[in-house]
KOLBA-914757 format. One record per residue: residue number from 1; x, y, z of N, C-alpha, C in turn; residue in one letter. Coordinates in pm, whole numbers. Atoms other than C-alpha are relative to their C-alpha. Layout:
BEGIN
[NUM [X Y Z] [X Y Z] [X Y Z] "A"] ...
//
This chain:
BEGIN
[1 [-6 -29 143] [4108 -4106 3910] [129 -52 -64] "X"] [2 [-115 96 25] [4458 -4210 3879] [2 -160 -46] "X"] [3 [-13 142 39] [4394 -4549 3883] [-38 -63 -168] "X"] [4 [69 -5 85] [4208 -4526 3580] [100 25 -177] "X"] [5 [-125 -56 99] [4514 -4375 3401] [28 -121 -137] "X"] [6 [-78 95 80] [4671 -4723 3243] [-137 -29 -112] "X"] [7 [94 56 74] [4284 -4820 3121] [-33 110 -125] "X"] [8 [35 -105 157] [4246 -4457 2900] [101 -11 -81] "X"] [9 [-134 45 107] [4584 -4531 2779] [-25 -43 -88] "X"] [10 [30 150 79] [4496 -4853 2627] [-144 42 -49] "X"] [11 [114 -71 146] [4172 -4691 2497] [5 86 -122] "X"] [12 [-50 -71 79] [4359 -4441 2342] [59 -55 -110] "X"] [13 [-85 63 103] [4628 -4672 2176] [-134 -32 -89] "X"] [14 [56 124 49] [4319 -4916 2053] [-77 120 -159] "X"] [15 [50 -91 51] [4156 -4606 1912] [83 69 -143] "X"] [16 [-107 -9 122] [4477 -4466 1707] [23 -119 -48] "X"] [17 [-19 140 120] [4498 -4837 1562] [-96 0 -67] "X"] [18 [145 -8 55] [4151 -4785 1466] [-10 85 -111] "X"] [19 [-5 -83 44] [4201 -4478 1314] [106 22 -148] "X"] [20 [-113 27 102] [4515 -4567 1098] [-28 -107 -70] "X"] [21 [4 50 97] [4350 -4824 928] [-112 39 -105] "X"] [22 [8 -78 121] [4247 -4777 554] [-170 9 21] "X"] [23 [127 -25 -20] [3871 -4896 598] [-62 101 90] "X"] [24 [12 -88 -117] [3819 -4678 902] [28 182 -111] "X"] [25 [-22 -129 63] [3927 -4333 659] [-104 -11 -100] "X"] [26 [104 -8 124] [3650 -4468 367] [-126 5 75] "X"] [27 [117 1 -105] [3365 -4494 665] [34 156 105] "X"] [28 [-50 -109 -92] [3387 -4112 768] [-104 16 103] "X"] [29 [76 -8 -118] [3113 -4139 1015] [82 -81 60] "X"] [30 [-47 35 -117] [3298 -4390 1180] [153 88 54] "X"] [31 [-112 -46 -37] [3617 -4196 1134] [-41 149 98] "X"] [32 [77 -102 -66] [3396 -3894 1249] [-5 -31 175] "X"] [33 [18 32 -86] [3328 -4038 1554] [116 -54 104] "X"] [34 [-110 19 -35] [3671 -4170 1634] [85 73 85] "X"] [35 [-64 -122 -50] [3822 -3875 1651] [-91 111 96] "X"] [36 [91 -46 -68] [3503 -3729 1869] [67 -38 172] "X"] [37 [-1 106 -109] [3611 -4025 2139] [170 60 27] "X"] [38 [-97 -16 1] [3956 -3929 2052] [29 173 118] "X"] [39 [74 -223 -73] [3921 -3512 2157] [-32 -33 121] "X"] [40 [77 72 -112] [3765 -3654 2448] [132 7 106] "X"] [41 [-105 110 -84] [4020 -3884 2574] [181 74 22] "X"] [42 [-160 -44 35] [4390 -3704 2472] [0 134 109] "X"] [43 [13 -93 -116] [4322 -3417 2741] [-16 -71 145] "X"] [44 [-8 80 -143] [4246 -3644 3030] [52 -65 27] "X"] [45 [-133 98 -42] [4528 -3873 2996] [123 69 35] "X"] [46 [-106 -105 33] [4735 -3524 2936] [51 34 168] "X"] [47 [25 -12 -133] [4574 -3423 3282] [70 -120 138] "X"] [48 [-22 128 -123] [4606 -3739 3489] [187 -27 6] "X"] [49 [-142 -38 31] [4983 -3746 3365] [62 111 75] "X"] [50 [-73 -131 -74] [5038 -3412 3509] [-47 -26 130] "X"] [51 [100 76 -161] [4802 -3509 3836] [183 -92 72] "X"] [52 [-143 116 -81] [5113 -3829 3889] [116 95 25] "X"] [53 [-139 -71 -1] [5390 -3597 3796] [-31 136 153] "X"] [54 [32 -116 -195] [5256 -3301 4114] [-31 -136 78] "X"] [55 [15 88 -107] [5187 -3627 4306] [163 -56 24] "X"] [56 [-116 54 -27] [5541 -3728 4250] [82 129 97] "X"] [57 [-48 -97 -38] [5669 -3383 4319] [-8 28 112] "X"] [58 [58 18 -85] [5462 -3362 4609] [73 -106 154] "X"] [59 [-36 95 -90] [5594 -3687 4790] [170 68 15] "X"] [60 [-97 -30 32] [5940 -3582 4687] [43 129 133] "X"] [61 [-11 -136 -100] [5893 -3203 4902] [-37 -88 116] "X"] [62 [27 53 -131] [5732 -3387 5184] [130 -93 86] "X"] [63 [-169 88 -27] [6047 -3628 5211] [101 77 36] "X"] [64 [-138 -71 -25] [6272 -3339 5205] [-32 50 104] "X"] [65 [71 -34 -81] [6065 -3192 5468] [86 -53 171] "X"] [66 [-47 67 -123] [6175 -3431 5721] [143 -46 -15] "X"] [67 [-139 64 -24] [6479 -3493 5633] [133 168 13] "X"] [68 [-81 -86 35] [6602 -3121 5582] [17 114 127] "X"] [69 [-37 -68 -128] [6740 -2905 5906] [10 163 -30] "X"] [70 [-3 -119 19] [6807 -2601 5766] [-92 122 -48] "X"] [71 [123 -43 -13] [6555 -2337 5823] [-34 88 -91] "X"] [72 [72 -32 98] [6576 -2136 5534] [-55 -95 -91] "X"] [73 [23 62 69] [6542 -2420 5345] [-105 -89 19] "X"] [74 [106 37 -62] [6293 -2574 5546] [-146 122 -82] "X"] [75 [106 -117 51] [6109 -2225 5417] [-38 -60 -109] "X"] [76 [5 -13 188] [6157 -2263 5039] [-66 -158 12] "X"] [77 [104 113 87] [6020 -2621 5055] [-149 19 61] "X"] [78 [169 -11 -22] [5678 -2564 5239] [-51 107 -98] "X"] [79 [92 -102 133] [5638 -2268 5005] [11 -78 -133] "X"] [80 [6 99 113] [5700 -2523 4714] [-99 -76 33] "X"] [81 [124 143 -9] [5495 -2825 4866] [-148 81 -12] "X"] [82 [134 -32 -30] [5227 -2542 4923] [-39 6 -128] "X"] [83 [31 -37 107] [5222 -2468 4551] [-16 -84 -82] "X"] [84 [20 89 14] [5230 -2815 4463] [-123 -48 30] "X"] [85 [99 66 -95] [4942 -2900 4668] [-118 74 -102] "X"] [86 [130 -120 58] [4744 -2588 4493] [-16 -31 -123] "X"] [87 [-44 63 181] [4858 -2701 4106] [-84 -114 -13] "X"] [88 [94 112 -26] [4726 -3055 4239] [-164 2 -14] "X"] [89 [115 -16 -30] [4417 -2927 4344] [-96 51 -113] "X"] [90 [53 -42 125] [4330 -2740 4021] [18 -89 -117] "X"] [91 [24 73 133] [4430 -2988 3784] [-86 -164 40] "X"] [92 [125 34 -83] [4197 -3217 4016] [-123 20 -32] "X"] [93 [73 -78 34] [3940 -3007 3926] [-66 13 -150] "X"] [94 [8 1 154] [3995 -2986 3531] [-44 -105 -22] "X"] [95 [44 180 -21] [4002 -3348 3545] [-96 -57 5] "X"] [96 [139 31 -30] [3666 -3407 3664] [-114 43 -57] "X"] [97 [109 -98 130] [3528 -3127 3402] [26 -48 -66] "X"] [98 [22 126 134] [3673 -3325 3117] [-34 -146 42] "X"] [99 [80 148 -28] [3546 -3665 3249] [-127 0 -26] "X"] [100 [174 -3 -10] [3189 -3519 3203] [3 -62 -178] "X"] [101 [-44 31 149] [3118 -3726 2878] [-41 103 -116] "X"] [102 [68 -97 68] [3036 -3528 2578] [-98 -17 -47] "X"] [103 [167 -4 65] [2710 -3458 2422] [39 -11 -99] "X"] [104 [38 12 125] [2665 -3621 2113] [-11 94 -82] "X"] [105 [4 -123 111] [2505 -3324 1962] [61 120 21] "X"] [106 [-120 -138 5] [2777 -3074 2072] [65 39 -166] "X"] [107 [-38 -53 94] [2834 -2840 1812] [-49 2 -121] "X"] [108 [110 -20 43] [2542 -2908 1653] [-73 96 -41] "X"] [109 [73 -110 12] [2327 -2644 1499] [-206 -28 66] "X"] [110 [137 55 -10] [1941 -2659 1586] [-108 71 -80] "X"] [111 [119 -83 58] [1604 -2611 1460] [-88 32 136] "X"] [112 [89 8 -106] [1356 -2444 1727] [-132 -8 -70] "X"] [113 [174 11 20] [1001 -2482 1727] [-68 79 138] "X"] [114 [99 -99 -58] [787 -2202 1888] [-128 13 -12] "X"] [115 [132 -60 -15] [434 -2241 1998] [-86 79 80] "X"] [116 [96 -55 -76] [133 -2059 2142] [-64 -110 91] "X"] [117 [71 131 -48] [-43 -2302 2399] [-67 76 44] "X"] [118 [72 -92 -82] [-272 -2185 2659] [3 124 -9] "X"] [119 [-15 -138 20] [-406 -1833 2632] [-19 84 -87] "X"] [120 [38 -45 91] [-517 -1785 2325] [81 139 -87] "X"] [121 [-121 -108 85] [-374 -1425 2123] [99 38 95] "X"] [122 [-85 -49 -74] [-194 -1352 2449] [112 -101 -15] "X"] [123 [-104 70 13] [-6 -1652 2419] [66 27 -137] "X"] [124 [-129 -22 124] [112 -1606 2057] [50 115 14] "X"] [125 [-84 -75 3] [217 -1300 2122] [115 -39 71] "X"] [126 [-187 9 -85] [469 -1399 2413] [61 -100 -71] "X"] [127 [-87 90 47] [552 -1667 2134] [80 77 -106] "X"] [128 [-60 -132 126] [627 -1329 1925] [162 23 70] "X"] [129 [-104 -29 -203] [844 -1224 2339] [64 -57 -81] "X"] [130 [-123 102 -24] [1035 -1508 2322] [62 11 -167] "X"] [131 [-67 -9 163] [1103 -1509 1897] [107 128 5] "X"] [132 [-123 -153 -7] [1273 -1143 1993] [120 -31 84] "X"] [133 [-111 58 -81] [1446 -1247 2280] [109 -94 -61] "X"] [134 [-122 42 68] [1649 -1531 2094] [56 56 -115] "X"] [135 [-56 -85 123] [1702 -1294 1812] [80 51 74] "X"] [136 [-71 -79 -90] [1832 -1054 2025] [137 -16 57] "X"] [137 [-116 104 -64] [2074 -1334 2178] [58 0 -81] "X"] [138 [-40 17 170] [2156 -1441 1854] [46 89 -63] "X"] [139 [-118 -87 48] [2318 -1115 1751] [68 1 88] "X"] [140 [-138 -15 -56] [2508 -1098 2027] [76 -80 1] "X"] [141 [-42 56 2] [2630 -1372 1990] [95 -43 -147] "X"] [142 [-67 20 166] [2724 -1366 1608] [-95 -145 -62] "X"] [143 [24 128 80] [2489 -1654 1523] [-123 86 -110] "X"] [144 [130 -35 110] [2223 -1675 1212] [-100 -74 50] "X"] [145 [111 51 -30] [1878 -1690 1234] [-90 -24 -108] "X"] [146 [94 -11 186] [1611 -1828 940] [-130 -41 81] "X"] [147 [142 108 -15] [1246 -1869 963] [-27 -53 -91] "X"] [148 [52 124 106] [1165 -2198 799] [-150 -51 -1] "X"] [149 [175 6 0] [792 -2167 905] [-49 52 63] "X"] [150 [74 -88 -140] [569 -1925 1071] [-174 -23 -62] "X"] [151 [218 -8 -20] [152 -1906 1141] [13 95 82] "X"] [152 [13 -123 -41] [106 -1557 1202] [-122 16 75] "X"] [153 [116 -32 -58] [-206 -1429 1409] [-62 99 -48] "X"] [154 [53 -136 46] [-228 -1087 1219] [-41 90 121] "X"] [155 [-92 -104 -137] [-158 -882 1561] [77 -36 69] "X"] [156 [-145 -36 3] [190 -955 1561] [53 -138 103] "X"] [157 [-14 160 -77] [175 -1297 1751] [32 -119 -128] "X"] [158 [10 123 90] [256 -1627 1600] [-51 -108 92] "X"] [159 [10 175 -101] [85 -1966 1707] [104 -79 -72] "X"] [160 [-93 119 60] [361 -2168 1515] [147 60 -21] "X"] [161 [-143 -87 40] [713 -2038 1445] [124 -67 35] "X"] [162 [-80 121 35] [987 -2299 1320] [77 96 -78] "X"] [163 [-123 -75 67] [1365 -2132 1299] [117 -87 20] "X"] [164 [-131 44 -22] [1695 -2252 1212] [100 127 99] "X"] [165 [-123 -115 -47] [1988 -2099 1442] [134 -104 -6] "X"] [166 [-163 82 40] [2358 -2177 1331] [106 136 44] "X"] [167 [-129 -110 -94] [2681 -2072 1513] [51 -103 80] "X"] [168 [-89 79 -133] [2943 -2158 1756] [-113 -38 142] "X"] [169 [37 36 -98] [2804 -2367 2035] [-174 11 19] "X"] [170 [161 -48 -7] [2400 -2297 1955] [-58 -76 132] "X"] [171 [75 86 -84] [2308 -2610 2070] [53 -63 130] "X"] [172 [-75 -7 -171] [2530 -2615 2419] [-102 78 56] "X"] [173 [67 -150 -65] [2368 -2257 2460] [-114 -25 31] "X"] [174 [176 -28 -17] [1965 -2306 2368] [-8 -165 52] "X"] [175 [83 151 -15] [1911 -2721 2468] [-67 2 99] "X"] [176 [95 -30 -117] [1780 -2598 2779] [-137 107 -28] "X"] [177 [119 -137 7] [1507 -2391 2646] [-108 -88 -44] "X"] [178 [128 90 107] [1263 -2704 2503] [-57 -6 182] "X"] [179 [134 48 -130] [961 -2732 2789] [-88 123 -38] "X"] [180 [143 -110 27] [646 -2469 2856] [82 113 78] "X"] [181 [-37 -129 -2] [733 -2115 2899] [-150 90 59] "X"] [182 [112 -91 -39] [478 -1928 3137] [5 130 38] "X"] [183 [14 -191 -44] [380 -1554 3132] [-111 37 74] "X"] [184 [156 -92 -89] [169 -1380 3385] [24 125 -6] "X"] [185 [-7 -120 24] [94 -1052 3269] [-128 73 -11] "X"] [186 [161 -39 -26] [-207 -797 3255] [-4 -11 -233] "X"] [187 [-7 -24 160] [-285 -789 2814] [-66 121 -10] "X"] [188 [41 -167 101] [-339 -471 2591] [-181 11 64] "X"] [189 [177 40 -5] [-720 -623 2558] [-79 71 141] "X"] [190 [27 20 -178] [-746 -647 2961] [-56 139 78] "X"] [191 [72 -119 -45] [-978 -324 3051] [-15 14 172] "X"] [192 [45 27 -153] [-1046 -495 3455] [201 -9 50] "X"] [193 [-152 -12 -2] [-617 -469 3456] [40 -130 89] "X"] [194 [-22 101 -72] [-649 -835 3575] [130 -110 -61] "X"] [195 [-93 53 82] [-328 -1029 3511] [-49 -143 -52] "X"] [196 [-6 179 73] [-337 -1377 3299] [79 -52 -36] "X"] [197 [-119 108 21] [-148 -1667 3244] [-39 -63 -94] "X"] [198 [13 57 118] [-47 -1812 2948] [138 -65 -23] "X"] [199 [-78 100 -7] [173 -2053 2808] [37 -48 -137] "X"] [200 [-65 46 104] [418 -2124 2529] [154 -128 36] "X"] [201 [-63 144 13] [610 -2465 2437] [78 10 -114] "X"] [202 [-76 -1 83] [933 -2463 2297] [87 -115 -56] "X"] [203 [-124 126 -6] [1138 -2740 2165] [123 57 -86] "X"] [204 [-99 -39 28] [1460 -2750 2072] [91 -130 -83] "X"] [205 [-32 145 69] [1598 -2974 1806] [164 -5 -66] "X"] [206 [-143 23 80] [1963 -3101 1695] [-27 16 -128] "X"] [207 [14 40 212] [1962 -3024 1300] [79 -109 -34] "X"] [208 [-31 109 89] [2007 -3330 1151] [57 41 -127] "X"] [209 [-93 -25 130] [2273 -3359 868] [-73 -144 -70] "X"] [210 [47 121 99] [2157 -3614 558] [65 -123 70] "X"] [211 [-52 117 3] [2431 -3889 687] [-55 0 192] "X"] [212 [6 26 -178] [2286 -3860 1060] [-142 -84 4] "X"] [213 [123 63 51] [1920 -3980 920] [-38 -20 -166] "X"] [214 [-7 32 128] [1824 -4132 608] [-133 -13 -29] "X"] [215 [124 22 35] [1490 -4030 467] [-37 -52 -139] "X"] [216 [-8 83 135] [1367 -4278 194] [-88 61 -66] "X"] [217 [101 -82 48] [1166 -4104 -76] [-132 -59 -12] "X"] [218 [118 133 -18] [893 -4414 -54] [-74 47 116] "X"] [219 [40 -2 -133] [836 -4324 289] [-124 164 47] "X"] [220 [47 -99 4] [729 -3965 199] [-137 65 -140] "X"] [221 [148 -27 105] [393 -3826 18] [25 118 33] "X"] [222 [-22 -142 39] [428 -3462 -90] [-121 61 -81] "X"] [223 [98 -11 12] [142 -3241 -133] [20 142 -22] "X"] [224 [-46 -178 23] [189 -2860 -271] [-200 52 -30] "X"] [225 [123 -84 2] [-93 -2617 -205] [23 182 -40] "X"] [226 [-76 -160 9] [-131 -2210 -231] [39 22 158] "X"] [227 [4 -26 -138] [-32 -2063 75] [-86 116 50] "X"] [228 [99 -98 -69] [-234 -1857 331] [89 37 71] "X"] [229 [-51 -98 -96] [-160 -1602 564] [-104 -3 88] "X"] [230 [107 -73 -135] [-364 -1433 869] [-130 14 -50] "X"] [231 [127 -75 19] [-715 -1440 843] [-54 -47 -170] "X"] [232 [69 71 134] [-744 -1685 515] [88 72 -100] "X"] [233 [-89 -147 147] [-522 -1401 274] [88 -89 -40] "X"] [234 [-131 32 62] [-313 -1541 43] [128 71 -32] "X"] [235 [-142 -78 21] [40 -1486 47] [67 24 -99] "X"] [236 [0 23 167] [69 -1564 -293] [-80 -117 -100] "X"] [237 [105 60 112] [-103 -1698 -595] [62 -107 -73] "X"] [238 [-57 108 63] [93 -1965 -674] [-24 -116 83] "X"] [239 [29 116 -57] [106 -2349 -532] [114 -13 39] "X"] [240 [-155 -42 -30] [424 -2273 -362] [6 -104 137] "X"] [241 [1 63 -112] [336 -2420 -18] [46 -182 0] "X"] [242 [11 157 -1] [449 -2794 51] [-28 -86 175] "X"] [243 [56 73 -104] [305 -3015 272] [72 -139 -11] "X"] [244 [-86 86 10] [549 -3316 367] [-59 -108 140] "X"] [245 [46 169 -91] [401 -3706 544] [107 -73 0] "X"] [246 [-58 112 21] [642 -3927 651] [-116 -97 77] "X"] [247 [49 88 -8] [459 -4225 610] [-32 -103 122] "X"] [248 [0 78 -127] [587 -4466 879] [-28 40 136] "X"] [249 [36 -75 -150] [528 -4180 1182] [-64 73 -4] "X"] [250 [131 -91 -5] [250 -3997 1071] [40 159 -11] "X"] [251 [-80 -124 35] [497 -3684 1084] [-87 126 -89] "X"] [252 [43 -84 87] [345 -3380 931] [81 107 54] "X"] [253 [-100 -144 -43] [592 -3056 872] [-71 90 -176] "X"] [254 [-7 -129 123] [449 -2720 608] [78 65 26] "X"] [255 [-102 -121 -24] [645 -2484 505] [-31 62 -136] "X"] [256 [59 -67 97] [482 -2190 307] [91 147 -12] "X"] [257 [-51 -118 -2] [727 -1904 357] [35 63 -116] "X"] [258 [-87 15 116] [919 -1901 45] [-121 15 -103] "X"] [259 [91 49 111] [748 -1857 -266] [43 -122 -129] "X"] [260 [-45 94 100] [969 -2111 -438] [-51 -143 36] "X"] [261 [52 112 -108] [821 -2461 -364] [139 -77 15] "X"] [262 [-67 69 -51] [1160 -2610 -423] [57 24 151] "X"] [263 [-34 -47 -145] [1272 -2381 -100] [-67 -37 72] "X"] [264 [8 31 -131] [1048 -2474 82] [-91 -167 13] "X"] [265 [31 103 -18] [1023 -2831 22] [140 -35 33] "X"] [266 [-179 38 -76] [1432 -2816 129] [-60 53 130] "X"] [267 [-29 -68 -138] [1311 -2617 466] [-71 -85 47] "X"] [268 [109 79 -42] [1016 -2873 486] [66 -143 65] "X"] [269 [-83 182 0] [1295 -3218 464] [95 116 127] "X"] [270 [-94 -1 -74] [1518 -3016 705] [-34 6 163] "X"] [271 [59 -18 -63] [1267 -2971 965] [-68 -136 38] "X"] [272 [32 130 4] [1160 -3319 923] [70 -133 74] "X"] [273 [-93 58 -74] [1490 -3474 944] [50 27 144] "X"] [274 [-29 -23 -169] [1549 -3293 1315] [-74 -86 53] "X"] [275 [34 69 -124] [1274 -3429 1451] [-32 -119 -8] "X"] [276 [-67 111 -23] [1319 -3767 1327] [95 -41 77] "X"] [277 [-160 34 -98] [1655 -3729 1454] [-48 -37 169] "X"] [278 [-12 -14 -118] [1543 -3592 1770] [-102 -137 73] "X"] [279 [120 115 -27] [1238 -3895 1781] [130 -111 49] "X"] [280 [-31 96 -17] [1505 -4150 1764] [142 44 142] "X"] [281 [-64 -26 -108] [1757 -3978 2038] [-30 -6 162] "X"] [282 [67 -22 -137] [1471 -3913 2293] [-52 -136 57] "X"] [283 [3 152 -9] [1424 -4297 2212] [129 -95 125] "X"] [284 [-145 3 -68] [1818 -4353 2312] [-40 13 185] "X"] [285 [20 -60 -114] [1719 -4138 2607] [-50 -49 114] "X"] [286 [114 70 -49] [1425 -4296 2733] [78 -153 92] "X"] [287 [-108 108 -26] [1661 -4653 2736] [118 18 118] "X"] [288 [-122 22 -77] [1967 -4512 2946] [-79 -23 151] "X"] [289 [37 58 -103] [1911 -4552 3311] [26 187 76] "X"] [290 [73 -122 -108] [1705 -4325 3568] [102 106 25] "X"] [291 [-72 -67 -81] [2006 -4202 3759] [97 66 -82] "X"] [292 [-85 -103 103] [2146 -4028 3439] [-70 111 -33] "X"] [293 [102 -127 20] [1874 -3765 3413] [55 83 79] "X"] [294 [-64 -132 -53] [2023 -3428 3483] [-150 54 35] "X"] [295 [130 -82 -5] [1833 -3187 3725] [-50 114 -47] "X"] [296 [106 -88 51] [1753 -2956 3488] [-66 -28 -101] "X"] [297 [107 48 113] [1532 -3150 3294] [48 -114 -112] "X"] [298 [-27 102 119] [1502 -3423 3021] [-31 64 -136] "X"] [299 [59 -61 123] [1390 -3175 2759] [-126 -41 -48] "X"] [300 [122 25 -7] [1050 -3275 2822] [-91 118 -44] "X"] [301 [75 -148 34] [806 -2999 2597] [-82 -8 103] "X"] [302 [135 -12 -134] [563 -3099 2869] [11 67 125] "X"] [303 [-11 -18 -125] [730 -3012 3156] [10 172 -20] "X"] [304 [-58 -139 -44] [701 -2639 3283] [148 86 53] "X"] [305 [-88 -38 -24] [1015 -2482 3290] [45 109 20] "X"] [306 [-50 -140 -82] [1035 -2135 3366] [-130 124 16] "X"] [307 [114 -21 -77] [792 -1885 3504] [31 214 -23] "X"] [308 [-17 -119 -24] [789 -1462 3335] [-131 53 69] "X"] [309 [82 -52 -70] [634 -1270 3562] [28 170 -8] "X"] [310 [-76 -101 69] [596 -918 3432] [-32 134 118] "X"] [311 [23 -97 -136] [437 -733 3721] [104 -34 123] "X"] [312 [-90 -47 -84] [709 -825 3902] [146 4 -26] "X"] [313 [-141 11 91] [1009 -809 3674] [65 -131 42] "X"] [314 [-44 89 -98] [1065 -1140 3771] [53 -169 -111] "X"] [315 [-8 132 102] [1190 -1436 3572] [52 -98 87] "X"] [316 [-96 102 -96] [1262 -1795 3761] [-37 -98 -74] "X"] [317 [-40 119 46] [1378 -2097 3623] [-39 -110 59] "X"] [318 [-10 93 -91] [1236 -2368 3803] [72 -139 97] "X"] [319 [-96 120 -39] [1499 -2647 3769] [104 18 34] "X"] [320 [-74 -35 -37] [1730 -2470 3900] [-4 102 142] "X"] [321 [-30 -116 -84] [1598 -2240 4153] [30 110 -3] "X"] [322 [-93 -146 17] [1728 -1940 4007] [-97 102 -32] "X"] [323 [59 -117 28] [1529 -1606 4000] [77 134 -13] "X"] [324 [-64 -128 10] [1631 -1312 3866] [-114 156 20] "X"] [325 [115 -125 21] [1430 -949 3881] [69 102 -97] "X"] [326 [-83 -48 111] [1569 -812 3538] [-115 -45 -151] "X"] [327 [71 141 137] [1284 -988 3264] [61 161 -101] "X"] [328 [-49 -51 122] [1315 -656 3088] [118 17 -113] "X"] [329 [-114 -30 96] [1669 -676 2990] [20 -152 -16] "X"] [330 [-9 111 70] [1648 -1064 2947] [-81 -43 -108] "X"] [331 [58 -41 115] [1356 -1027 2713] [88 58 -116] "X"] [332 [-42 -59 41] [1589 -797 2587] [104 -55 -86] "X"] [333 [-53 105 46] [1795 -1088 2478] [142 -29 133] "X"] [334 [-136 18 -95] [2057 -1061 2816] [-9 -133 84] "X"] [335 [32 162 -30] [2038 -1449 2831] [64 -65 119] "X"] [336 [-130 40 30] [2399 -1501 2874] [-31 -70 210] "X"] [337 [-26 44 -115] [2324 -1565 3305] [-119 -101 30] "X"] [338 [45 113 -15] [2047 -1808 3283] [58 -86 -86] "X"] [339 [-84 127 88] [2201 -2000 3005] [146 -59 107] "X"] [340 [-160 28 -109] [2554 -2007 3253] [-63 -74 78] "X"] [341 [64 90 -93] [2370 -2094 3535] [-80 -156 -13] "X"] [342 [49 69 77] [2226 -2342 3333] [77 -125 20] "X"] [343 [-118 54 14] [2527 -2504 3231] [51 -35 96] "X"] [344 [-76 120 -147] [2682 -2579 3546] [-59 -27 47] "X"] [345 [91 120 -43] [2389 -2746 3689] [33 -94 -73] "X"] [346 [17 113 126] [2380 -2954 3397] [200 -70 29] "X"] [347 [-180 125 -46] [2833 -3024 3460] [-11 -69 108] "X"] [348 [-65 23 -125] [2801 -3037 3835] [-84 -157 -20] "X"] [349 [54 123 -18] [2527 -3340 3757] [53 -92 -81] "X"] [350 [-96 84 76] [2734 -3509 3501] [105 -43 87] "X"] [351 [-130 43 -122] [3038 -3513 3758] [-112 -100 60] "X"] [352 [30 101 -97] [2793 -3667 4009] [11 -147 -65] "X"] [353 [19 153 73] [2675 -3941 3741] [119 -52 -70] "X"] [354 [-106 41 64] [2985 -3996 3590] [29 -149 60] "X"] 
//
């Protein structure tokens, strides 16, 4: 890693020249981004700096080592070189955690998208489960939550259910939660007390800011209706609902919550712009190379990714191996040790690919 030292240097300098000139401050995405690369970089040169300086220190005790006769003093330096060696070893360590590059959409807010799949009312309900559960999270955590679109079932399930969540670190926390979500459980209905499996698909989307995608108003056909509820009922008597086409991708996003249509032709473009965003990232994605795919997933909605099992209090993660026997108090929103566990899969495979 050392060796590497003189080349972040000289990325660094090239970077503050970059940064100090005038065009570079009128282009704030690029200046945005600068200073992204910058944050980055000014900690691991900080590191590697301190790394040489305990490597110097280091050689320095070892030298005295052999050259020094006197046996208390012989003491006091192996208990120095040992503490040297240990300092080394931890900032070793740091080193290799900031080398993991950063995620683009760090610090990002997201939009989720919550459906019912397989399973019919049993499934929207556990798409109800899971809507509590990140609530749940979501206060403890201090973040906000909005629904920007729901399709109710009228017994307390949703097949559709599209929320913003904003806060420190959202999208670090939830990016691991987009794939299929399976419950085996017995239902209310279920008279023969036979359990069934069912299956909800979550994605998980970076919210797109206006200067991150640029939707042209040409591109979009806008279509306001009344809105419905459960079972055909109108939610109101007005033409409040908007229905939003982008043109070039066939895209379709409603959003009837609101009775204002301008509200919810803003919740309709914000829901839009994510998964544009996220269309042209998973694009990016697709492009980098095989041996950069972390093993806990590509954020594939397709792929099965975790497995509640309620007859046996049992929740397991598949891409990770990890089972817990606790669903009730992670239901409950007590996330916080699959999300962790999460997370350092996801560093320790960045270190590897680095």
């Amino acid at each position: 890693m050392l060796r590497k030292l003189p080349e972040y240097q000289k990325q660094l300098e090239d970077i503050d020249a970059k940064l100090s000139l005038p065009e570079t401050m009128q282009d704030m995405k690029k200046y945005k981004s600068l200073n992204q690369e910058r944050s980055h970089l000014a900690p691991i040169i900080d590191e590697l700096n301190r790394m040489k300086s305990l490597l110097s220190q280091i050689s320095d005790a070892e030298e005295l080592l052999h050259m020094e006769s006197d046996h208390e003093m012989l003491e006091m330096t192996r208990e120095e070189l040992s503490g040297l060696k240990k300092a080394y070893a931890e900032a070793e360590n740091k080193t290799k955690m900031l080398l993991i590059p950063p995620d683009p959409m760090q610090g990002k807010d997201i939009i989720m998208e919550i459906r019912a799949g397989t399973g019919g009312d049993e499934a929207a309900l556990f798409a109800a489960d899971l809507f509590k559960m990140y609530s749940h999270y979501a206060d403890q955590k201090g973040w906000k939550m909005e629904i920007l679109s729901s399709n109710e079932t009228g017994i307390g399930g949703y097949k559709e259910l599209i929320i913003g969540v904003s806060g420190k670190d959202v999208y670090g926390s939830l990016r691991w939660e987009s794939g299929t979500h399976r419950v085996q459980r017995v239902p209310e209905t279920e008279s023969g007390g036979r359990i069934h499996t069912s299956a909800v698909t979550i994605a998980v989307l970076p919210e797109a800011e206006e200067t991150d995608i640029e939707i042209r108003s040409e591109d979009l056909k806008i279509d306001v209706m009344r809105s419905g509820g459960p079972g055909g009922q109108s939610v109101n008597t007005t033409d409040s609902a908007v229905r939003l086409t982008h043109l070039p991708t066939g895209m379709v996003v409603i959003c009837q919550d609101e009775k204002s249509q301008i509200k919810n032709k803003a919740k309709a473009l914000r829901v839009l712009r994510s998964r544009l965003y996220d269309m042209e990232e998973e694009k990016k994605n697709r492009e980098r190379s095989e041996a950069r795919k972390s093993q806990v997933g590509t954020g594939d909605r397709s792929g099965r990714i975790r497995t509640y099992s309620f007859p046996q209090n049992r929740l397991t993660d598949h891409r990770i191996n990890l089972t817990l026997y606790k669903l009730e108090l992670i239901l409950g929103g007590q996330l916080e040790e699959v999300i962790d566990a999460l997370k350092i899969a996801a560093g320790e495979q960045a270190i590897q690919d680095a």
